[in-house]
N, C-alpha and C positions, 0 to 999 in steps of 0.2 A: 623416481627416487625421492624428488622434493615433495610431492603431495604424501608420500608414505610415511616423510618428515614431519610436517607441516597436522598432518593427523595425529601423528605420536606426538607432537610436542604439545597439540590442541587440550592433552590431560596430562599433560606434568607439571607437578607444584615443586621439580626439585632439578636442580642443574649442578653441574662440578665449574666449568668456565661457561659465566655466562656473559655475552658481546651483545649490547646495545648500540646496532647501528650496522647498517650494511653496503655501507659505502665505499670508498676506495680501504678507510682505516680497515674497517671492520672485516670487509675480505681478503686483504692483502696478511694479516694478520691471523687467519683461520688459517690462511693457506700456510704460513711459517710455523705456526704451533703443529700443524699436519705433518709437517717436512721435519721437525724436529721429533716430537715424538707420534709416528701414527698411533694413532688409535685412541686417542684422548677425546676423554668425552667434551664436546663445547655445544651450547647453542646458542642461534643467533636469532635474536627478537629484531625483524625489519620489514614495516607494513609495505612498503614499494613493490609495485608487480616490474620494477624497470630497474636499473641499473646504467648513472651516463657515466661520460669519459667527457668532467666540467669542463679542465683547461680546453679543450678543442671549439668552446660557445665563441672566444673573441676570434677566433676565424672563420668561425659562422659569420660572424657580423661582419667579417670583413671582405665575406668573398671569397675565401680562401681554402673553407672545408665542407664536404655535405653534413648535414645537420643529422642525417639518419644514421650516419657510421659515430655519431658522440652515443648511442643509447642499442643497452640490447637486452632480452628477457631477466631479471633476476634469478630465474631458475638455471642461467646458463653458467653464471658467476659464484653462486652459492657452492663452495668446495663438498664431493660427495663424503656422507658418513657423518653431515652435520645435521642437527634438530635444526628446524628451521620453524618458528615462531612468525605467523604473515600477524602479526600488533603493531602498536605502537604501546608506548609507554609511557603510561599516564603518572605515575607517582614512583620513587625510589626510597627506599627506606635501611638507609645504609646501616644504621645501626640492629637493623631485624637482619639485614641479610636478604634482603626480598625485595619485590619488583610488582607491581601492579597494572594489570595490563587496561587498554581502553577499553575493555570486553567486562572488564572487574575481576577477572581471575590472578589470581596471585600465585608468583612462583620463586622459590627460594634457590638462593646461590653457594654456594665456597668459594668459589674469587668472580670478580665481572671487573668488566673492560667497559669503559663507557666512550663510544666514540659516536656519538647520534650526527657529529656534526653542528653546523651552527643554523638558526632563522634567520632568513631574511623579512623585517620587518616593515614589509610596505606600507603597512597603515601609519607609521611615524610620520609621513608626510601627508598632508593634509590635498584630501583628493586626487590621490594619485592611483590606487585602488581600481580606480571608476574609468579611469581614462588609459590605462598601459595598453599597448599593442593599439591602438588607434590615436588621429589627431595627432600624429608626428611623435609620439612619445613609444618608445623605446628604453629595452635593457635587454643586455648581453650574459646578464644573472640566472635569466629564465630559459630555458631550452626553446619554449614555443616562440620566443619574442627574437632571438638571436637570426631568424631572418629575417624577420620583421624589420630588424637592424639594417643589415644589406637593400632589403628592399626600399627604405629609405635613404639609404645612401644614394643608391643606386638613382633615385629619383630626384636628386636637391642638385640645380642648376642654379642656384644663386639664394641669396638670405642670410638666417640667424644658426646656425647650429652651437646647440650649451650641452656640455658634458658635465656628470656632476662628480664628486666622490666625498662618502659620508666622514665622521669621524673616526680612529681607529679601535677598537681592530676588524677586519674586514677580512674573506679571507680573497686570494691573490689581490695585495693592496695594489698592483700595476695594473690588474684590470682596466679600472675608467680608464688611464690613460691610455692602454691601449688600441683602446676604441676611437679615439680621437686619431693616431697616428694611421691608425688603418682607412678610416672615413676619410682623413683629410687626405693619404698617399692617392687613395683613387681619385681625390677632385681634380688634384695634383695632375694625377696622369690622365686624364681630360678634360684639362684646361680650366676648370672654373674655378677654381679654388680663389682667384684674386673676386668671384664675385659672392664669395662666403662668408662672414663673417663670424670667426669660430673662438667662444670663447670656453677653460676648463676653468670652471669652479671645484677648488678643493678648501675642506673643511679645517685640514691641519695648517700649517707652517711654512711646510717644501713639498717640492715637488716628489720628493722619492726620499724613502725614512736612510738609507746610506748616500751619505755624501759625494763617496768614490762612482758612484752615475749617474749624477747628476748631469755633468758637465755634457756628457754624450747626449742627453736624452733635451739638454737646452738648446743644443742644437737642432734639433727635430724640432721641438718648439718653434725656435727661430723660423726655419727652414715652411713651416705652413704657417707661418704669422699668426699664431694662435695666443689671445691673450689668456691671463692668466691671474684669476683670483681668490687668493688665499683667504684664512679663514672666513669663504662663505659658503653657509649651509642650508641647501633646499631645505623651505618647508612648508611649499605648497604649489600646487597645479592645478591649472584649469585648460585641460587637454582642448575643448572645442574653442575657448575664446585664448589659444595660443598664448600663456603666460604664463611663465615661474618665478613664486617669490623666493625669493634668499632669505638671510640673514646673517649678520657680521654686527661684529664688537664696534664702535667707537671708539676714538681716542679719551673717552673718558670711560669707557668700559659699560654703555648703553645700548643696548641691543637695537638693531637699526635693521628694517625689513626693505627691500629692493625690488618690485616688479621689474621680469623681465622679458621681453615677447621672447617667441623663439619658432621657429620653422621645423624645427627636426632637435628634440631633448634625450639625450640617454642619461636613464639616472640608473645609477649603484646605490639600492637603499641600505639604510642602518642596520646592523646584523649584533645580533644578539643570542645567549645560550639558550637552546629549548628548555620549554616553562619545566619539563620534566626533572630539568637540573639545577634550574636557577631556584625549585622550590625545595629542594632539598640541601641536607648539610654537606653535601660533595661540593658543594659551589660556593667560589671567594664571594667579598663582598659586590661584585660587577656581575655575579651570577656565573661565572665558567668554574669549569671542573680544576679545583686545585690539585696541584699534581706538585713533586718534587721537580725541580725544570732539568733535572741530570737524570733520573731515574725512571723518571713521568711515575713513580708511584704514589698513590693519594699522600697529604699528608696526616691526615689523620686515620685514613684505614687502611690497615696494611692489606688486606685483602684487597685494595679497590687499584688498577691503574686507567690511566687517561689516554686517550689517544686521538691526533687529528686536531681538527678546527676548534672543538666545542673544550680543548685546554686551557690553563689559566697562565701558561706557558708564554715569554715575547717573542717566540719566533712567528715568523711569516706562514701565514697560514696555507701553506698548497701542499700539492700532492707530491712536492720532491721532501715536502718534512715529512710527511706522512711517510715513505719511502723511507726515512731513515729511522722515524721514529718505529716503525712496527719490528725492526731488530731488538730496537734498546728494550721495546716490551715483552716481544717472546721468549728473549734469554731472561729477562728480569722477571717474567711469571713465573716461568718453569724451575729459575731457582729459587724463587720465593714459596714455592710450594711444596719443594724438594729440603726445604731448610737448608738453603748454602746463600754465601750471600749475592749480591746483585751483582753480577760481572762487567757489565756496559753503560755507560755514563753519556747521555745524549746532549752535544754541542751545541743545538740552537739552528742549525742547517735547514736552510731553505731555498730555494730556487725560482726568480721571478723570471722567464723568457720574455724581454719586452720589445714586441714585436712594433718595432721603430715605423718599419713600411714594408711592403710587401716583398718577401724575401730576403730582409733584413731583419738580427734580431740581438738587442744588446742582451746577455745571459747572464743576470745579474744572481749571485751566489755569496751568499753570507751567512754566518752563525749568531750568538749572540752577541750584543755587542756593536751590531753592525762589522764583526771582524772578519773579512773578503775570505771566503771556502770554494778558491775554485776547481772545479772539477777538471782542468784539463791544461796546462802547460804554455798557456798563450793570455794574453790580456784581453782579457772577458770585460772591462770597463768600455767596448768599443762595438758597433755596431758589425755584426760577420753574416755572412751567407751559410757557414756550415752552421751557424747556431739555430738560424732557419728551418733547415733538415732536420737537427734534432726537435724542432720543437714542431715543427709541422708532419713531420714522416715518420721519424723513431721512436720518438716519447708515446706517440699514440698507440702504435706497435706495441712497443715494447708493454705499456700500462695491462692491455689485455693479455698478450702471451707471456710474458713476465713479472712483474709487481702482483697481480690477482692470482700466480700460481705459485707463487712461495719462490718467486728468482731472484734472490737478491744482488742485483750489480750496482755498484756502487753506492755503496752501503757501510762503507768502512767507517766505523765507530771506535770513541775513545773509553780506553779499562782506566779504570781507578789507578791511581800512581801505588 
């Protein structure tokens, strides 16, 4: 079905919906416009022969998932009866209406959805590039490094372990520290942990952007004596001579660089919009897709909506927004195209599982605002065993047999007053 696609879209210069990005946004999304009205024409421009399932990499690292069940064929995922464009997309020209592929073929729209997603920019640190996945450096970012993670863990009987986390926005901002509760639970749980010496470098302020989980997740801090330094920000490695430089502000506001050895390094590099969107006029001034933050539709083209990571939106960037956000866009395209007005107004809802220690997980849910959205009848500011299951057994489940095929549970969105 997909290469008969893939053929037929290889010579069309002309699209009705066209979806930039075939990720969780971008399929989840085909599949609801599909469920809503069959038979509408959409195609989706997405150069990846693969398709992963991101959230499940910090359980890679941790030990806790196989690596081969996070990724599966993209032709498995791609909903049938869609165009399916294998490009990338090199240039957007919102005001033509048109899309310019890395091939240099060009193809004209009536509405597009831009959900490519965000870059992780590894080159912003200075030799880091040259040395990941060897010399004790790790990330949990990348699919191929995420055992590489474990298998480091797995190996550190005593030293320096530094966890880093960049500026914001990032997407699942609990990630780094994830990584840190899961490495330190297993040192924990044999016995070395008192000969590690672990510290998280974060770029921001706090530990965690809501305040209401903090308190939980200082205990976990506590509990692996892990210190803990704020505003400093990798910006540089030298994987074989075991050292990362920082950098932090002074009390006079001088920028101050820090060597620091290290035995085993996980960085979360700095993530930014694909150059695709950051060079066009869809993109604020930090380069993300500017979007209404209720509507997610452009602000300036009414033809255009946003969806996912690569928005200009403050919620958190994971796949439970993604989840709610692909409601507030399928009803808002299809009446935007029908001339009725927007019926659903999207909250800010996001979802960070922070997986405290193995089979513990604080389920941290909020909107904008930081205003607490939680899902389910209990106090979610607290470290639970069933939050576990969902984040380690269900959500996985659930991502491929439901969310990619148009099921929307829990997904209840707010109508205009």
């Amino acid at each position: 079905m997909h290469e008969n696609a893939q053929q037929q879209g290889a010579t069309a210069s002309n699209a009705d919906i066209l979806i930039i990005g075939g990720g969780a946004a971008g399929i989840a999304l085909i599949a609801s416009l599909l469920k809503r009205q069959p038979g509408v024409s959409i195609t989706l421009v997405e150069p990846s022969d693969t398709h992963y399932y991101q959230p499940a990499w910090t359980l890679v690292g941790g030990g806790a998932y196989a690596v081969g069940k996070t990724a599966r064929p993209m032709a498995q995922v791609v909903p049938k009866g869609v165009d399916w464009i294998k490009a990338a997309v090199q240039g957007i020209d919102a005001e033509g209406r048109c899309i310019t592929l890395d091939d240099g073929r060009q193809l004209s729209y009536q509405h597009l959805v831009v959900c490519p997603g965000l870059r992780l920019a590894w080159e912003q640190i200075e030799g880091l590039e040259q040395t990941l996945g060897q010399h004790g450096v790790t990330s949990n970012y990348r699919h191929d490094l995420a055992p590489y993670t474990w298998q480091l863990v797995q190996g550190l009987g005593q030293g320096k372990a530094i966890f880093t986390q960049p500026g914001m926005p990032i997407k699942c901002a609990g990630a780094p520290q994830k990584a840190l509760y899961l490495s330190c639970d297993h040192w924990r749980r044999q016995g070395v942990l008192d000969r590690i010496d672990v510290e998280f470098n974060l770029a921001g302020p706090a530990l965690f952007g809501v305040a209401a989980y903090v308190p939980a997740l200082m205990k976990y801090v506590e509990r692996y004596r892990a210190r803990l330094a704020f505003g400093s920000q990798l910006v540089k490695v030298d994987g074989p001579g075991k050292t990362a430089w920082f950098e932090h502000q002074d009390a006079d506001g001088n920028a101050v660089r820090v060597a620091k050895p290290f035995d085993l390094l996980h960085v979360v590099p700095p993530q930014v919009a694909p150059d695709c969107v950051r060079a066009s006029s869809l993109a604020n001034a930090a380069g993300w897709c500017e979007v209404d933050p209720g509507t997610l539709q452009h602000v300036r083209h009414a033809n255009v909506f946003g969806l996912g990571d690569v928005c200009s939106t403050s919620n958190a960037k994971t796949a439970a927004a993604v989840r709610k956000q692909v409601v507030v866009v399928a009803e808002n395209l299809l009446a935007s195209r029908a001339g009725r007005s927007m019926p659903l107004r999207y909250d800010g809802y996001g979802s960070c599982p922070l997986t405290v220690e193995k089979g513990k997980v604080v389920l941290a849910e909020f909107g904008y605002g930081g205003k607490l959205l939680p899902s389910f009848p209990w106090d979610t500011t607290v470290a639970r065993r069933s939050a576990w299951w969902l984040k380690a057994t269900f959500l996985p489940w659930f991502y491929w047999n439901g969310m990619l095929k148009g099921r929307e549970w829990l997904t209840r969105c707010t109508r205009p007053e």
